[in-house]
C-alpha positions, 0 to 999 in steps of 0.5 A: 918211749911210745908204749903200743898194744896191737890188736890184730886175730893174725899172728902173723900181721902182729909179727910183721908190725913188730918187725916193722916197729923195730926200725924205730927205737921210741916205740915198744909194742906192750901189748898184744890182742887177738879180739876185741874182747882182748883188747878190753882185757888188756887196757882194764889190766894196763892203763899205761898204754899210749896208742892202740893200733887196731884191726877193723875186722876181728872175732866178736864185736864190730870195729866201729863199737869196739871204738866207741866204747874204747872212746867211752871209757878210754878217752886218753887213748888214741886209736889208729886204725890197720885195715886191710879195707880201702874203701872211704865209707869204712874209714869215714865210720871208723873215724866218726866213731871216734879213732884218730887215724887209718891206714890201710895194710898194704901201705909201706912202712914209713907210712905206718910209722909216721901215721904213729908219730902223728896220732900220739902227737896228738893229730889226725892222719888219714892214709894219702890215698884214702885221704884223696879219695875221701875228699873227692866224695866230699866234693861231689852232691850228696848221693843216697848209695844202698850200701851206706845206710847198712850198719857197721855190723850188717856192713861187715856180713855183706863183705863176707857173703859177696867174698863167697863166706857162707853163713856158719863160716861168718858166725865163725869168724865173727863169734857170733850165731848163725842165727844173727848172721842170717838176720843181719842177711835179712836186714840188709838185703832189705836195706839194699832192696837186694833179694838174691846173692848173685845180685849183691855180688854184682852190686859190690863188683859195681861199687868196687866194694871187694877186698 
C-alpha cells in the first residue's frame, strides 16, 4: 500500500485528489496538509509515509525551500509535485531543488496515478507536456530572459502582482509581511530593470508567464 500525505491549502483540490485515488485500491491518502508548516508537522509526527504530493504555492514558506529542506532532513521521501503552474522554468526549480516529479493540475487522472507509481518506484516523471517543452528550451542557446534570475520567493510575487493581487492580499496568501512583500517588489523590479505595473503585466503577457 502506497502510504500519501497531500499538501495542498484548497480543500477541495484534496478532496478531488482523494477521489481521484480511489480508482487505485494500493494507495492511501495518510496524511493531509494545508502549509508548508503543516507538512513539517505532519512528517516530524509520522516518518511512514511513501511520497508527498506537494502544491507549489501555499501560505508561508515558497515551494522551492519547502523542498530542499524536506530533501535536507527527508531524503527517503519522494516528492512529487501538483501545480497548477505550467511553465517550464517553475518545474525546471522544483525539480533542481530536489522533487522527483511534476505534474500539472489540469492533467487527467491516469496521468496523476502513473506519475505516483513512477516516482515511489524510484524514478522521475515529468508531465508530457512539460517534458516536451523543456526540452525544447534545452535545445536552443542559452538566453538570459529577465525573469529567470528572480528567486523562488520573488518569482512567486511577480506572479501574483501581474494576476492583479495588490500588496496585503499577497502578504495574506503567503503569511508573510506587507513589508517583505513590498521588498520583494522592489528587488525584482530591479532584477527585471521594470519600474511600473502596467510594464510587468506586459512582459508576463509576453512571455505567456499568467495562469
Amino acid at each position: 500500500m502506497i502510504r500519501l500525505l497531500i499538501a495542498d491549502d484548497h480543500a477541495i483540490v484534496r478532496e478531488g485528489i482523494k477521489k481521484v485515488l480511489a480508482l487505485s485500491e494500493d494507495i492511501a491518502v495518510t496524511g493531509e496538509a494545508v502549509d508548508g508548516a503543516g507538512v513539517l508537522q505532519s512528517l516530524r509526527n509520522a516518518a511512514d509515509f511513501d511520497l508527498l504530493l506537494l502544491d507549489m504555492t501555499m501560505p508561508g514558506i515558497d515551494g522551492i525551500s519547502l523542498i530542499g529542506h524536506i530533501r535536507a532532513c527527508h531524503a527517503g521521501l519522494p516528492i512529487l509535485v501538483f501545480s497548477m503552474h505550467n511553465e517550464p522554468q517553475i518545474a525546471f526549480r522544483a525539480l533542481q531543488a530536489g522533487a522527483a516529479g511534476y505534474v500539472v493540475k489540469d492533467s487527467d487522472p491516469e496521468t496523476l496515478l502513473a506519475a505516483i507509481y513512477k516516482v515511489v518506484g524510484g524514478g522521475k516523471y515529468i508531465d508530457p507536456v512539460l517534458a516536451e517543452r523543456l526540452a525544447f528550451d534545452a535545445a536552443l542557446p542559452k538566453q538570459c530572459v529577465p525573469h529567470t534570475m528572480l528567486s523562488a520567493r520573488e518569482f512567486e510575487v511577480f506572479r501574483l502582482l501581474v494576476a492583479g493581487k495588490r500588496i496585503n492580499g499577497i502578504a495574506e496568501q503567503l503569511a508573510i509581511s506587507n513589508k517583505t512583500v513590498s521588498t520583494h517588489k522592489q528587488h525584482l523590479m530591479l532584477k527585471m530593470k521594470i519600474d511600473n505595473l502596467s510594464d510587468l503585466v506586459r512582459y508576463a503577457a509576453e512571455h505567456s508567464l499568467f495562469n
